[in-house]
GUPA-519278 format. One record per atom (N, C-alpha, C, O): residue in one letter; atom name; x, y, z. Coordinates in Angstrom, 2 decimals. Each point is the difference from the previous one (the first is absolute). Example, Ala and Ser with C-alpha at 12.3 -4.5 7.8 and 13.67 -1.06 7.14 Angstrom:
residues 2
PT   tortor   tilum         u         v         w
PT        A       N     13.19     -5.69      7.80
PT        A      CA     -0.89      1.19      0.00
PT        A       C      0.90      1.20      0.00
PT        A       O      1.04     -0.02      0.66
PT        S       N     -1.39      1.07     -1.38
PT        S      CA      0.82      1.19      0.06
PT        S       C     -0.77      1.09      0.73
PT        S       O      0.51      1.11      0.17
This chain:
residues 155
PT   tortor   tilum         u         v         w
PT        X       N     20.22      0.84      3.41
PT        X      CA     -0.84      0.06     -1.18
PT        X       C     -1.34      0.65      0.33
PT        X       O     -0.70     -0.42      0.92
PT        X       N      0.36      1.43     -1.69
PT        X      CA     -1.33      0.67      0.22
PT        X       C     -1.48     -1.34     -0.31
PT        X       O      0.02     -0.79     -0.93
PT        X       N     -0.79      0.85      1.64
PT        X      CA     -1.39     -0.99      0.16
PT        X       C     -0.98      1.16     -0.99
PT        X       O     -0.20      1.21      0.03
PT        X       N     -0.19     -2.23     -0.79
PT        X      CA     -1.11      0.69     -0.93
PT        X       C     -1.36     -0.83      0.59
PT        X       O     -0.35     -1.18      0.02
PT        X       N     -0.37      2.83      0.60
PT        X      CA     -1.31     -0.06      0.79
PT        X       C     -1.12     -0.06     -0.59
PT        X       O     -1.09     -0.22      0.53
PT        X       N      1.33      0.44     -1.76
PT        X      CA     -1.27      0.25     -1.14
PT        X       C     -1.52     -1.08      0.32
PT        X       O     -1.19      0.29      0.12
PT        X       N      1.89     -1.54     -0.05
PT        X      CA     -1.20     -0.92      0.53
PT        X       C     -0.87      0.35      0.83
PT        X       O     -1.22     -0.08     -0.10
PT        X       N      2.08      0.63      1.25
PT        X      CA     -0.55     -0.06      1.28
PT        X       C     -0.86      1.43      0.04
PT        X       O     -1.16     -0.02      0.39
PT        X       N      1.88      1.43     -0.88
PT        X      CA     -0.46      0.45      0.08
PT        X       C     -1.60      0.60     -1.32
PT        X       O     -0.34      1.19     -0.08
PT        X       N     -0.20     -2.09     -0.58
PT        X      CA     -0.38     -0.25     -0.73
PT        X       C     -1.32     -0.32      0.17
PT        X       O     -1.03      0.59     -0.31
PT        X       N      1.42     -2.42      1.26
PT        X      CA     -0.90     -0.46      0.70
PT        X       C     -0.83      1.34      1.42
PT        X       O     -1.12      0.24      0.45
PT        X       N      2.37      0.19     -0.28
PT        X      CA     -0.69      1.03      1.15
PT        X       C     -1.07      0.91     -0.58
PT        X       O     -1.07      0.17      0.58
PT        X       N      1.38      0.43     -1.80
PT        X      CA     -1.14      1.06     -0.56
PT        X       C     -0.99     -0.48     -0.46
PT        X       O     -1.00      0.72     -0.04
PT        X       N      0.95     -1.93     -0.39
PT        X      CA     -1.25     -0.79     -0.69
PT        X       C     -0.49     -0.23      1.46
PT        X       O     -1.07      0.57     -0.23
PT        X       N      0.94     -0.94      1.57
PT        X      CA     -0.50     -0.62      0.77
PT        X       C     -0.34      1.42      0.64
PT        X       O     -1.09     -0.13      0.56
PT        X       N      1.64      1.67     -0.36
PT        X      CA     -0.52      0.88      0.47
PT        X       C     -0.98      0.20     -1.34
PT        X       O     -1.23     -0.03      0.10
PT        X       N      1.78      0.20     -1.14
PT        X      CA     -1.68      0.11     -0.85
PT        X       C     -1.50     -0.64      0.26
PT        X       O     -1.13      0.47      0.05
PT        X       N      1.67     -1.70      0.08
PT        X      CA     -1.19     -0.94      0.06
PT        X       C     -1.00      0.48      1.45
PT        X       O     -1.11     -0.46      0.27
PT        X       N      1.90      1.54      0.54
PT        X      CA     -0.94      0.37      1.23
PT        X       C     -0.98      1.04     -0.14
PT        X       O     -0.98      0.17      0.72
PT        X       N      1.45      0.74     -2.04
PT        X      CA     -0.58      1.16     -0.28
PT        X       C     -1.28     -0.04     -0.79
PT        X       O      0.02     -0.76     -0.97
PT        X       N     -1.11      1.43      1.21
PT        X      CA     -0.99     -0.20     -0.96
PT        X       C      0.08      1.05     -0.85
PT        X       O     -0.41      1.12      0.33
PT        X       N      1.01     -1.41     -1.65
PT        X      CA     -0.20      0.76     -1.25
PT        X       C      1.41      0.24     -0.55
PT        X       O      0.79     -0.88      0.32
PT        X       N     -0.35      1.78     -1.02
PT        X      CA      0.91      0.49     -0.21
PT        X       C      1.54      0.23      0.93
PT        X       O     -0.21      0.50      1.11
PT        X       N      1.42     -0.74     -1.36
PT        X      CA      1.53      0.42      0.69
PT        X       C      1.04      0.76     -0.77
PT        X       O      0.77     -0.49     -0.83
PT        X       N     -0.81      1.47      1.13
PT        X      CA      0.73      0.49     -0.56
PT        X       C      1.50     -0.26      0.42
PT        X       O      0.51     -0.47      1.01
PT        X       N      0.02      1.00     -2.29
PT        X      CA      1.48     -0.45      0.31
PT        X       C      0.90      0.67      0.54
PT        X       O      1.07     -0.41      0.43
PT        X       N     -1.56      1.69     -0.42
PT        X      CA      0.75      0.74      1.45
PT        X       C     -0.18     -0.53      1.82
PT        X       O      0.86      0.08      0.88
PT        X       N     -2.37     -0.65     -0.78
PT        X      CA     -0.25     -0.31      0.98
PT        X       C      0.85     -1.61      0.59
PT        X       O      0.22     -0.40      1.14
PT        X       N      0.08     -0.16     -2.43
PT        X      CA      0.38     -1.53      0.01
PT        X       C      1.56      1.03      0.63
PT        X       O      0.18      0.20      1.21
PT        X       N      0.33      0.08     -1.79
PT        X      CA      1.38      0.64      0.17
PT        X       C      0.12      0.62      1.74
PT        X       O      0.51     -0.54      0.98
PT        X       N     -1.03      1.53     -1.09
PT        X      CA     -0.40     -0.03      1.66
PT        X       C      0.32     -0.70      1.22
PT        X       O      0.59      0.26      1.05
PT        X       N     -1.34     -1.48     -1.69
PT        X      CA     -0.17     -1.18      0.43
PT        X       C      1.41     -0.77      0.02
PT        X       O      0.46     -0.65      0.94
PT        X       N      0.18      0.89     -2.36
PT        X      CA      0.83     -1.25      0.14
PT        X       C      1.32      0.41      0.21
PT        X       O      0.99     -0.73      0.05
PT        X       N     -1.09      2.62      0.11
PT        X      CA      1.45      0.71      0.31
PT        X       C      0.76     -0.18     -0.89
PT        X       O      1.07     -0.61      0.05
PT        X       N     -1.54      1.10     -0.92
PT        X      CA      0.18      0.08     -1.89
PT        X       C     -0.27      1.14     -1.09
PT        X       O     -0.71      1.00      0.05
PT        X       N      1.29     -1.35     -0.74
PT        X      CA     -0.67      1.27     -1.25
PT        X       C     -0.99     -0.93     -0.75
PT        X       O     -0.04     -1.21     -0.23
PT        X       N     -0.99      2.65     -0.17
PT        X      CA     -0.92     -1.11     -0.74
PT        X       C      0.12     -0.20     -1.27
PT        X       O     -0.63     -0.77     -0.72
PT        X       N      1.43      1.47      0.47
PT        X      CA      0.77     -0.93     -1.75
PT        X       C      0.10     -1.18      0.25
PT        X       O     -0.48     -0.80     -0.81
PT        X       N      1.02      0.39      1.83
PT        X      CA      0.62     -1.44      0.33
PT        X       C     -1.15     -0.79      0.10
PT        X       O      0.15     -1.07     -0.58
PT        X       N     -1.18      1.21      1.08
PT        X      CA     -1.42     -0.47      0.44
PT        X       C     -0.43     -0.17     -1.56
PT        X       O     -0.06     -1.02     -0.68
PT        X       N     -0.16      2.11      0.41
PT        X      CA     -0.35     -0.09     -1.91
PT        X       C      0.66     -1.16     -0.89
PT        X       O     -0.55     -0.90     -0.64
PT        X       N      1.87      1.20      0.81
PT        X      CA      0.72     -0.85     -1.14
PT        X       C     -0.46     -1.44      0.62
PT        X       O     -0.31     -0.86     -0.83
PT        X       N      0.22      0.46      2.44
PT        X      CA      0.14     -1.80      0.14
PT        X       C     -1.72     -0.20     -0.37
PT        X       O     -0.30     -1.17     -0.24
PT        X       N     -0.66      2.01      0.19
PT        X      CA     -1.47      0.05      0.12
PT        X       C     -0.19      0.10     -1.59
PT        X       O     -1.07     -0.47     -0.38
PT        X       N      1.90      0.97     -0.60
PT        X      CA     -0.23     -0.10     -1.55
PT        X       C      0.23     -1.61     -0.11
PT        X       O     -0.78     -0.62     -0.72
PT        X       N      1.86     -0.11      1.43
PT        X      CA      0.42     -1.30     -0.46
PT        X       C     -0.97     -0.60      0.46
PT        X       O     -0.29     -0.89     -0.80
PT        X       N     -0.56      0.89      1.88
PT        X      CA     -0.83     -0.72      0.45
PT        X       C     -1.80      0.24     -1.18
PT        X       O     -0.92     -0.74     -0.37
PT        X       N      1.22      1.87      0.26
PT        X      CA     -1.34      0.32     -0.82
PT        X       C     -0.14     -0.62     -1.60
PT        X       O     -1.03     -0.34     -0.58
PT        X       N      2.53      0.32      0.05
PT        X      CA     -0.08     -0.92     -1.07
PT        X       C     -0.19     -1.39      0.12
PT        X       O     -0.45     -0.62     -0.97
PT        X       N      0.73      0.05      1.98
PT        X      CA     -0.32     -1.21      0.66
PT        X       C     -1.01     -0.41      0.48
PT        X       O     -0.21     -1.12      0.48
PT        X       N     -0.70      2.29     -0.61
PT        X      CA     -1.84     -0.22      0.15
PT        X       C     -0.17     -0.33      1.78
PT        X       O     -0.87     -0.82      0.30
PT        X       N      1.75      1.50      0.92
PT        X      CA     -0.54     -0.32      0.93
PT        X       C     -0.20      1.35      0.58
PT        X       O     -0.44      0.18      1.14
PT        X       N      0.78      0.76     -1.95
PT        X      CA     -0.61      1.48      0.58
PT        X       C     -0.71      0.52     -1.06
PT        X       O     -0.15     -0.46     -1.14
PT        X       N     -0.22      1.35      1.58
PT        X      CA     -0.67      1.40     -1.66
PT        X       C      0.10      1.22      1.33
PT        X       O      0.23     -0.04      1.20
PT        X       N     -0.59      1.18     -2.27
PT        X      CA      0.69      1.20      0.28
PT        X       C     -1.01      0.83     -0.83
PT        X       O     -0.23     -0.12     -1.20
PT        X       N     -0.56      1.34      2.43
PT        X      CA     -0.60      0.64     -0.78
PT        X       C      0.52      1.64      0.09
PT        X       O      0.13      0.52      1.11
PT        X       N      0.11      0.13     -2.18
PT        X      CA      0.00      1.49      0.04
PT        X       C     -0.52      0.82      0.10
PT        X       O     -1.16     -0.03     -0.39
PT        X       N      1.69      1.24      0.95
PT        X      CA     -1.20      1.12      0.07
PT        X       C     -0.08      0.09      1.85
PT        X       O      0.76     -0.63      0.74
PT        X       N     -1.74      1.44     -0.33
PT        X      CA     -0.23      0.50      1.00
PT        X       C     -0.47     -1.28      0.76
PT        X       O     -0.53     -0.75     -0.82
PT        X       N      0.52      0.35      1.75
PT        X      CA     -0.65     -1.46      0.30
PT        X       C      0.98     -1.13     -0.15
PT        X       O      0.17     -0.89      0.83
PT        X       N      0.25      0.99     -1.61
PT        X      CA      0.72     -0.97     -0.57
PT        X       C      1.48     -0.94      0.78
PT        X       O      0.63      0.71      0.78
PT        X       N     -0.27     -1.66     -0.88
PT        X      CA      1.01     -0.50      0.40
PT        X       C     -0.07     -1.51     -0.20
PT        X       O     -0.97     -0.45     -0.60
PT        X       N      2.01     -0.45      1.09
PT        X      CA     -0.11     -1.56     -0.45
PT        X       C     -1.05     -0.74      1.17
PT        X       O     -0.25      0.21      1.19
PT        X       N     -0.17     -1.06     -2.08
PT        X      CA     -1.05     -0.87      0.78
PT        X       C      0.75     -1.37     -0.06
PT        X       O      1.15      0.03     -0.44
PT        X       N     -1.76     -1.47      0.91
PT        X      CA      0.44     -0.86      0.02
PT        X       C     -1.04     -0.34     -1.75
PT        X       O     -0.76      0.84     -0.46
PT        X       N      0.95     -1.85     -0.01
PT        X      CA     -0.50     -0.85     -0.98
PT        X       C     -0.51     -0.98     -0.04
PT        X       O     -0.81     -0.38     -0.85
PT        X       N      1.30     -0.32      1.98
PT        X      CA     -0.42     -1.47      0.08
PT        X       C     -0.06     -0.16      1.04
PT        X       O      0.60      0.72      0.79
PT        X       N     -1.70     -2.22     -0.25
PT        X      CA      0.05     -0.31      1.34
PT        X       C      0.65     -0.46      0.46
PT        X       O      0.26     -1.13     -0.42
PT        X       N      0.65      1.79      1.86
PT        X      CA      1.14     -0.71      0.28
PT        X       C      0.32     -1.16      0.30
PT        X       O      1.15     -0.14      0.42
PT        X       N     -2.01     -1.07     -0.52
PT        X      CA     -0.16     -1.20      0.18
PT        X       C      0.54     -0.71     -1.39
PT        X       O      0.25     -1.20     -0.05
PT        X       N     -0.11      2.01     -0.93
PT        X      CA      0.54     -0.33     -1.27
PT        X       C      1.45      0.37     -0.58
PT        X       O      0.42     -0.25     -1.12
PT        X       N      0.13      0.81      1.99
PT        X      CA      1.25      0.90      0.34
PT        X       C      0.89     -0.73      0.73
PT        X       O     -0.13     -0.02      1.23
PT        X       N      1.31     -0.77     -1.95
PT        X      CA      0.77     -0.54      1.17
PT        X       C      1.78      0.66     -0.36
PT        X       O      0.41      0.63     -0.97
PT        X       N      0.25     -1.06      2.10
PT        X      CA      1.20      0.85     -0.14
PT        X       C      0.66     -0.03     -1.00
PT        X       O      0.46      1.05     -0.43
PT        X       N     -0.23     -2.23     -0.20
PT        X      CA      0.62     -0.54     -1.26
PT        X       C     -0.73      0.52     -1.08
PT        X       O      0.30     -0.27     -1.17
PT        X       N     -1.31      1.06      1.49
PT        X      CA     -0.95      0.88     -1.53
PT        X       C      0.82      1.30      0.57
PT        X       O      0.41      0.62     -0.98
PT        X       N     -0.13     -0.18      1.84
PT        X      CA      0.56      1.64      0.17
PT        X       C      1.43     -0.35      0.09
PT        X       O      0.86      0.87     -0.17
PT        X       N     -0.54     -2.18      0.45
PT        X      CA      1.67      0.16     -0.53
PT        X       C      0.06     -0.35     -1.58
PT        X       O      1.12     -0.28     -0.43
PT        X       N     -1.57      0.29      0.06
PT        X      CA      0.28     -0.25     -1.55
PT        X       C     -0.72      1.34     -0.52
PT        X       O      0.15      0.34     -1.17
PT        X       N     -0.48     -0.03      1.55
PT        X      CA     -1.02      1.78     -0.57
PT        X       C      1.48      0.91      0.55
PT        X       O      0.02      1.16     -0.41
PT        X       N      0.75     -1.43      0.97
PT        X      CA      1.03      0.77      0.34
PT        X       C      1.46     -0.06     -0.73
PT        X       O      0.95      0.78      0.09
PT        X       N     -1.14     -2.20     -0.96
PT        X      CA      1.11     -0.12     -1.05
PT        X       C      0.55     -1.21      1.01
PT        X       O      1.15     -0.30     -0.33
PT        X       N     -1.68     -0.55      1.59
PT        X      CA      0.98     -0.71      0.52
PT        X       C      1.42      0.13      0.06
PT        X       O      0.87     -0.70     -0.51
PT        X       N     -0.78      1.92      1.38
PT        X      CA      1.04      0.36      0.83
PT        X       C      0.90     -1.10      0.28
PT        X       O     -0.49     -1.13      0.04
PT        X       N      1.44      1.23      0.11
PT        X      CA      1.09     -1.09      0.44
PT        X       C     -0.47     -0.08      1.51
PT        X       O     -0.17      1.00      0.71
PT        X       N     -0.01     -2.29     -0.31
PT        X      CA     -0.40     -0.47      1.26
PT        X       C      0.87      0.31      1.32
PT        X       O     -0.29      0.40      1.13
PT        X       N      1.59     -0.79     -1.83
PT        X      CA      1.08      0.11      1.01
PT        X       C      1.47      0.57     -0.31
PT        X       O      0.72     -0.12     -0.99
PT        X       N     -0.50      0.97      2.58
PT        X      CA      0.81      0.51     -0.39
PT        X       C      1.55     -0.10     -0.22
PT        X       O      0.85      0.82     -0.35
PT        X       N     -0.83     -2.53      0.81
PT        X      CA      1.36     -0.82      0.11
PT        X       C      0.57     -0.42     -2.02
PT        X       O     -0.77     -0.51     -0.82
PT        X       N      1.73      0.77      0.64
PT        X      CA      0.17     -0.62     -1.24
PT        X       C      1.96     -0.55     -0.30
PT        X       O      0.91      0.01      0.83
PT        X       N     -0.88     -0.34     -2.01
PT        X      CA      1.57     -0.40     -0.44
PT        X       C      1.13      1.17      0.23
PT        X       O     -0.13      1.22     -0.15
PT        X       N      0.85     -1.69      0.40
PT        X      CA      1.09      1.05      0.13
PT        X       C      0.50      0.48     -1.60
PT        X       O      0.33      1.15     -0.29
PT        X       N     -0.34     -2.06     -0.45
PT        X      CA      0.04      0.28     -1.23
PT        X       C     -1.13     -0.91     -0.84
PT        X       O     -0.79     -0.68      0.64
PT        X       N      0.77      0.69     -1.66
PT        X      CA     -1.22     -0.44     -1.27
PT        X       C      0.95     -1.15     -0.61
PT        X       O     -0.42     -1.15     -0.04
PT        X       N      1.35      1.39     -0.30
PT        X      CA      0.69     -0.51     -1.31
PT        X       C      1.54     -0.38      0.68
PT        X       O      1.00      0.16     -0.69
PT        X       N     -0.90     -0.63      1.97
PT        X      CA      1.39     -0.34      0.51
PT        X       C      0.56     -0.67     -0.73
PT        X       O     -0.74     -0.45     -0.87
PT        X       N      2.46     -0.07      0.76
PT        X      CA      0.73     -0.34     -0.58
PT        X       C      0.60     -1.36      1.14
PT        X       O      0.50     -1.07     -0.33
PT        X       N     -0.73      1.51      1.46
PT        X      CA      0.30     -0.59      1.07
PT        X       C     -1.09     -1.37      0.57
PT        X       O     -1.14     -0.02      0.46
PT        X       N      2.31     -1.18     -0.83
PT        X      CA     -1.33     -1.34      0.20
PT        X       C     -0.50     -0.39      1.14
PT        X       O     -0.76     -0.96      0.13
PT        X       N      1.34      1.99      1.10
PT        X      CA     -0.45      0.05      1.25
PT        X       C     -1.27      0.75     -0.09
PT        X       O     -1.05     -0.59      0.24
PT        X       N      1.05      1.82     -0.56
PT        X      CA     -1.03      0.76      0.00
PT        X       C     -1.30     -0.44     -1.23
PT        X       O     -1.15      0.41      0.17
PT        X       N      1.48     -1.13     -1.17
PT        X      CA     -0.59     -0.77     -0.56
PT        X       C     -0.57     -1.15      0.59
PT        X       O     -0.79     -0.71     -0.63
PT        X       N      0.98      0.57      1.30
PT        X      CA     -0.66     -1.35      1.46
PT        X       C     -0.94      0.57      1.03
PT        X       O     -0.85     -0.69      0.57
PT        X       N      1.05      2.11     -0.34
PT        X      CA     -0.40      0.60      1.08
PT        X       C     -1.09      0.61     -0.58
PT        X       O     -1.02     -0.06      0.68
PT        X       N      0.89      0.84     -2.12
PT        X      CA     -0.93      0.34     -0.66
PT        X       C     -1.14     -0.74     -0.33
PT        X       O     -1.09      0.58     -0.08
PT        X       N      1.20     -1.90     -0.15
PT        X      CA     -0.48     -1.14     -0.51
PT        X       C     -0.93     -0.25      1.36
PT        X       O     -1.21     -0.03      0.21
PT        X       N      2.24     -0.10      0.47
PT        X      CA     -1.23     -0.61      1.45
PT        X       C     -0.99      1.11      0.42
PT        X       O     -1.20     -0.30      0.07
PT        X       N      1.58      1.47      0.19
PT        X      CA     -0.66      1.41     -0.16
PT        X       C     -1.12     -0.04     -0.50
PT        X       O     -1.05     -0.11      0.63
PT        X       N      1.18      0.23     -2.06
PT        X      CA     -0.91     -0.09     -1.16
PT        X       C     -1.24     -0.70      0.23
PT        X       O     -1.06      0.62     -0.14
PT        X       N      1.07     -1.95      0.51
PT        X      CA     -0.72     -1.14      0.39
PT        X       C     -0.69      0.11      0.89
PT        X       O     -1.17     -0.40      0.00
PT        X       N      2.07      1.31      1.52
PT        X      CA     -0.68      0.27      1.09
PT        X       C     -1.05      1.34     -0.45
PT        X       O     -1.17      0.03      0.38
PT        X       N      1.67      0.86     -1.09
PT        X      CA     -0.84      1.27     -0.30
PT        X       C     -0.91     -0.13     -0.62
PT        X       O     -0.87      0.87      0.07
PT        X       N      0.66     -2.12     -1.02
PT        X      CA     -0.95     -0.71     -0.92
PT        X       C     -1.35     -0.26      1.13
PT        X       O     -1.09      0.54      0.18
PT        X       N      1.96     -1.87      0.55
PT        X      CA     -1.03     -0.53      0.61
PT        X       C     -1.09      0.98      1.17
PT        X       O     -1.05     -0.47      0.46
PT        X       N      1.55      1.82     -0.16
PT        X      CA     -0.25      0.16      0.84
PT        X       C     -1.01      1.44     -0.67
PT        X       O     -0.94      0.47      0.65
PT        X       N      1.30     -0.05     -1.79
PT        X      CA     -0.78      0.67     -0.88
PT        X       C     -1.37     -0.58     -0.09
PT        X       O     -1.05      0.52      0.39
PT        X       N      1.20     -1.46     -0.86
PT        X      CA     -1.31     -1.04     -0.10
PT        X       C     -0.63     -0.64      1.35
PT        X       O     -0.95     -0.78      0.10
PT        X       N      1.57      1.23      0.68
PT        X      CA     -1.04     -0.55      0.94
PT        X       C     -0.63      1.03      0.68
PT        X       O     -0.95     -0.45      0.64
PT        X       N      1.11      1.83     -0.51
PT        X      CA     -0.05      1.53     -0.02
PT        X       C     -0.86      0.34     -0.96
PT        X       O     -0.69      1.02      0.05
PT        X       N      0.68     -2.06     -1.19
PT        X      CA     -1.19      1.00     -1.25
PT        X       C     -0.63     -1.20      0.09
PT        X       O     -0.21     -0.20     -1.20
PT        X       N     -0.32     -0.88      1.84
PT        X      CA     -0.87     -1.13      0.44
PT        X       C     -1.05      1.07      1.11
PT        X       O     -1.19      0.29     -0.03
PT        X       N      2.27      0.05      0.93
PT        X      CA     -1.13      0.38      0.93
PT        X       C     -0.20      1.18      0.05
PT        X       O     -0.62      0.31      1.02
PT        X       N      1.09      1.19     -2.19
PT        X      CA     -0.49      0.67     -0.69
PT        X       C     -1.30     -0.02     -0.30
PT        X       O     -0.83      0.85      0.34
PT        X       N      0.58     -2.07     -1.16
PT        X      CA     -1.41     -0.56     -0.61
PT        X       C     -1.32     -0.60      1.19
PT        X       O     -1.16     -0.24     -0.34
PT        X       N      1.61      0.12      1.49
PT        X      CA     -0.82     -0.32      0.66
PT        X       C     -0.79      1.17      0.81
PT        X       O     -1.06     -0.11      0.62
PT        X       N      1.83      1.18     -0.79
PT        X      CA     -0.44      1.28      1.16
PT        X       C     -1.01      0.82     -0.58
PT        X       O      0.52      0.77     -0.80
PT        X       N     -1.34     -0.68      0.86
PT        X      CA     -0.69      1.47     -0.80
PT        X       C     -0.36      0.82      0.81
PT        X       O     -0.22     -0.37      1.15
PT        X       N      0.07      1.70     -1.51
PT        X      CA      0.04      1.35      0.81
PT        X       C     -1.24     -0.15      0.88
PT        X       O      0.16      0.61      1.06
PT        X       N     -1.55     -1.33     -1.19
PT        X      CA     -1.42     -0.37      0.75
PT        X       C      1.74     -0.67      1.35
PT        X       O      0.43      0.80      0.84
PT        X       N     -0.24     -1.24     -0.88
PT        X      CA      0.44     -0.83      1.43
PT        X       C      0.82      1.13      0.70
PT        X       O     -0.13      0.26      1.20
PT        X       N      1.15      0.50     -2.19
PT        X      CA      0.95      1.28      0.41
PT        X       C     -0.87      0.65      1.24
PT        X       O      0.26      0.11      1.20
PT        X       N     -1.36      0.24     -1.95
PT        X      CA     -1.11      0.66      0.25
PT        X       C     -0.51     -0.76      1.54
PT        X       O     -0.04      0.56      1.10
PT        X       N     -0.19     -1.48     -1.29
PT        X      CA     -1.00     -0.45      1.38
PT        X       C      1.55     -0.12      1.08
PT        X       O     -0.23      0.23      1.19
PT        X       N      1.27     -0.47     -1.44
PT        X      CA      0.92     -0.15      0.62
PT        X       C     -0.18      1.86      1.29
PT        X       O     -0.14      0.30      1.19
PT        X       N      0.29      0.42     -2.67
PT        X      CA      0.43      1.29      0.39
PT        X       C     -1.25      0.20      1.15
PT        X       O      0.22      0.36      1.15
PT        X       N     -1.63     -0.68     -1.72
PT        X      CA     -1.09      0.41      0.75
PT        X       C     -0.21     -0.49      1.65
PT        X       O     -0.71      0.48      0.88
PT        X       N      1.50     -1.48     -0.88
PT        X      CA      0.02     -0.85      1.34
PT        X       C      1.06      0.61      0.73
PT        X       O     -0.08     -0.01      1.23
PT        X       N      0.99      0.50     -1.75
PT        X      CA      1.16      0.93      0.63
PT        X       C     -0.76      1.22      0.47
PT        X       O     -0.18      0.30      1.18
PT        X       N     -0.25      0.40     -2.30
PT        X      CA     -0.58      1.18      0.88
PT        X       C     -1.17     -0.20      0.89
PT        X       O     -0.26      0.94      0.76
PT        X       N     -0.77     -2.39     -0.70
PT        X      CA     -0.91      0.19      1.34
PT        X       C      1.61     -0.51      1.16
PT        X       O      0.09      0.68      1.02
PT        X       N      0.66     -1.44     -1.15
PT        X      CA      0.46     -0.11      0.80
PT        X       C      1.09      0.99      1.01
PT        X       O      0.65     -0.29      1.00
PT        X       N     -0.80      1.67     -1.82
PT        X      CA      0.76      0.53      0.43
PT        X       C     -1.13      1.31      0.82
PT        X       O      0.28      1.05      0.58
PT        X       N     -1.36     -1.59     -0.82
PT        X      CA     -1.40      0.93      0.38
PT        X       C     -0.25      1.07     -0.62
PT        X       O     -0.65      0.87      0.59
PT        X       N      1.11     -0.64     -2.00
PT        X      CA     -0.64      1.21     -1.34
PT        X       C     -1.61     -0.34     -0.16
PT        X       O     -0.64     -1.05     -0.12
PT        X       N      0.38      2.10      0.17
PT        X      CA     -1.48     -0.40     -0.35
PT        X       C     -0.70      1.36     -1.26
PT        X       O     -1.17      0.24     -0.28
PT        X       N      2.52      0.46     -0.26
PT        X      CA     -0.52      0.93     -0.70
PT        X       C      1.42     -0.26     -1.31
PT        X       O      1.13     -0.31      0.37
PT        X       N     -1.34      0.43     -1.26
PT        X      CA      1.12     -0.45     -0.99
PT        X       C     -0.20      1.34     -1.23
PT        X       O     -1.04      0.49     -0.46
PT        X       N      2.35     -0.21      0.20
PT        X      CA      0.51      1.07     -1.06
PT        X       C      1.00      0.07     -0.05
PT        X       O      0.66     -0.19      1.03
PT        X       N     -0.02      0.48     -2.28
PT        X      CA      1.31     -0.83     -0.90
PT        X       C      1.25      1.24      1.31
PT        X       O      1.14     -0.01     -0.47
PT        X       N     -1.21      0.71      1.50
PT        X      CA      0.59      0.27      0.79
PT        X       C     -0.18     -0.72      1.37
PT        X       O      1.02     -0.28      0.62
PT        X       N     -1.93      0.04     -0.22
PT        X      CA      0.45     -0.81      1.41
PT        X       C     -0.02     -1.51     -0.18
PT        X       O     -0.11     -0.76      0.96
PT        X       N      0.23      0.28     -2.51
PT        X      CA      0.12     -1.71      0.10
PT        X       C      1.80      0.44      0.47
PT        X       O      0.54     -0.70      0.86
PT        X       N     -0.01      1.50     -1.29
PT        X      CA      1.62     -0.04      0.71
PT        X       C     -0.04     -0.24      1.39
PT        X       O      0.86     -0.66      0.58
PT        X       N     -1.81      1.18     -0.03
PT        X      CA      0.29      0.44      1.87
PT        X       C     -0.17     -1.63      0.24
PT        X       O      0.80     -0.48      0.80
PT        X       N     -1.70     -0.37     -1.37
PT        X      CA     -0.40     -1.31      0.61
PT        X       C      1.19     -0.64      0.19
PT        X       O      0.02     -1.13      0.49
């Protein structure tokens, strides 16, 4: 089953934004994320209606952050993303006929429930300020002492 990265890679462009002073363009995010920047555009429109980016045009221009990332937690950019299906395990069928697989679905269900919710519990606890200090302690620890949305990769 193909893994939908959207979260992750999401969280990655908002946290290289947050290093830049001023403007990102979305070719540069792309660059960055070994992407087209349509793709950068379209997940950065969902986020901008969601009031955690804006976007300016013209010469200069590109997405900024919106808010302070201390107000930003994962469960605000997974739900700005349409809340993606979490996981990629599911029923073999929806609508079995079979009261075995009707047993097996059932317990499934319950387990995929419980475990959804405890995944969008601690969703709500993370916000991108910690992403952030996480990331920042990685790169002194890796001895960067100069940062641009190309050598945070090398760290």
């Amino acid at each position: 089953m193909k893994r939908d990265s959207r979260l992750s890679g999401v969280l990655h462009v908002l946290l290289h934004m947050a290093e830049v002073d001023g403007p990102v363009t979305s070719e540069a995010m792309a660059r960055t994320m070994q992407t087209n920047p349509v793709v950068i555009r379209r997940i950065m429109s969902g986020l901008r209606d969601q009031g955690f980016v804006r976007s300016e045009k013209g010469h200069g221009g590109g997405w900024t952050i919106a808010r302070d990332l201390g107000s930003i937690t994962l469960l605000d950019v997974y739900r700005a993303l349409g809340e993606p299906e979490p996981f990629a395990m599911g029923h073999r069928t929806e609508a079995p006929g079979c009261a075995v697989e009707q047993a097996v679905n059932a317990a499934l269900e319950s387990a995929f429930q419980d475990a959804e919710a405890l995944l969008l519990a601690r969703f709500q606890t993370v916000t991108l300020a910690q992403l952030s200090m996480d990331f920042h302690a990685r790169l002194t620890a890796a001895g960067c002492t100069t940062l641009n949305l190309e050598n945070t990769h090398d760290a």
